[in-house]
C-alpha positions, 0 to 999 in steps of 0.5 A: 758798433755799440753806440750804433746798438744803443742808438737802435735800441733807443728808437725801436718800435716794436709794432712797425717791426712786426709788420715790416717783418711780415711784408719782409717774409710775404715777399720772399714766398712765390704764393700765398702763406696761412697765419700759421706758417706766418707765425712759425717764421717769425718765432712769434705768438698768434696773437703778437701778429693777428692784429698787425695782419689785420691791419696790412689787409686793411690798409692793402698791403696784404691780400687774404684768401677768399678762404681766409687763412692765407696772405700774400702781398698786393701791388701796393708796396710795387706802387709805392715805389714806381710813382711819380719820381721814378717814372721821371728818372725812367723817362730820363733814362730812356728818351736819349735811348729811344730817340737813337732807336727812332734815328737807327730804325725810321720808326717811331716809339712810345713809353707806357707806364700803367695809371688810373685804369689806363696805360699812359704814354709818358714819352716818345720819339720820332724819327727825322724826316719830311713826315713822322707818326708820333703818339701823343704823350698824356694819351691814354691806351685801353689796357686789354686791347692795344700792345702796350697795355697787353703786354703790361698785363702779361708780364705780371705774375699770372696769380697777382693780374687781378691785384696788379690791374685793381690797384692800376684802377681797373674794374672787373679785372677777372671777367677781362683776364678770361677773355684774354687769358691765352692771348697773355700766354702766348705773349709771356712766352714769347718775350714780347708783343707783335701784332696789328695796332688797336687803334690803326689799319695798317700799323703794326705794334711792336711791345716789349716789357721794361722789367724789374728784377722780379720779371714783372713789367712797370712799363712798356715800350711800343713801336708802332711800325709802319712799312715804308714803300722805299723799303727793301729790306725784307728783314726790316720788322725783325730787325726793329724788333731785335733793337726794341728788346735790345732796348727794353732790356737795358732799361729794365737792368739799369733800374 
């Protein structure tokens, strides 16, 4: 244990401390905190933490209230840790999950995760068959219009939407946020997304929210459910849905 202490003590660095112990105490709180309260958790002087601060704002770490005397953390620190890599291990993840939902349901399935501005497909399966609907991975969704892009927004924390959808490279998110406000409610509440599709006469978008341990959505899972004549089932959507949130559930835990 010594050397261990010796070792820690050797490669401090006082600054880089600091503002991981800010990131570390904004993340613990549901809202906002003013400098003061910032600088009684931390047993520190105002001054030793106005300029790291500061400098968290800059860089985007950390929001400051139009007031300016309150901070939270931004999305950037969720970002950072939901690139490219993990995507991929998501998409490892569930394409061996969602080709069995294609095969149990006969209906197909995409995965969406958030990307310049866009929700972005980066995974789908279709069922077997003499014909398949599929959409086209590395196709683009609007966000305030289809399933999968509403249901990313809903499952963010209704006080960082506007931060989430800035840093996803949306413009003017709060003038979208108000016209789709009660629309995002009702979704939250109900776990999931059922509605028509925003592309499609006829299809019906399925979407529930891959999670993290937070509840805040990184990704989606839409099926876009088509009636098939030889149906007889009545019960076919309910049971679709059923298996979809069965599905986004387990992705969400494993992660």
């Amino acid at each position: 244990m010594g050397g261990e202490q010796e070792q820690d003590d050797k490669y401090r660095a006082p600054a880089l401390d600091k503002g991981l112990d800010i990131l570390e105490i904004l993340a613990e709180q549901s809202g906002s905190m003013t400098r003061t309260e910032i600088v009684r958790e931390m047993g520190l002087s105002p001054s030793q933490i106005f300029r790291m601060l500061e400098r968290l704002v800059a860089r985007g770490y950390v929001a400051r209230s139009e007031g300016g005397d309150r901070y939270s953390l931004t999305m950037k620190m969720f970002l950072l840790a939901n690139r490219h890599p993990p995507t991929r291990r998501l998409i490892a993840q569930a394409q061996p999950l969602m080709d069995n939902f294609a095969h149990e349901t006969g209906q197909a399935c995409h995965l969406v995760v958030p990307e310049a501005g866009n929700g972005l497909i980066v995974a789908q399966a279709s069922p077997k068959g003499h014909w398949e609907f599929r959409a086209r991975v590395g196709g683009e969704l609007d966000l305030y219009t289809t399933g999968s892009g509403l249901t990313l927004i809903a499952f963010q924390r209704p006080e960082r939407r506007v931060q989430a959808l800035e840093y996803w490279g949306c413009k003017q998110p709060e003038q979208h946020l108000a016209e789709i406000g009660a629309h995002l409610e009702e979704i939250r509440a109900a776990g999931f997304r059922l509605g028509p599709s925003g592309y499609l006469v006829g299809v019906t978008d399925i979407s529930a929210p891959i999670c993290d341990p937070g509840g805040e959505a990184f990704a989606v899972l839409t099926c876009a459910f088509i009636e098939h004549p030889a149906d007889r089932d009545s019960e076919a959507r309910s049971k679709t849905l059923a298996k979809l949130l069965q599905l986004s559930a387990e992705l969400s835990c494993s992660r």
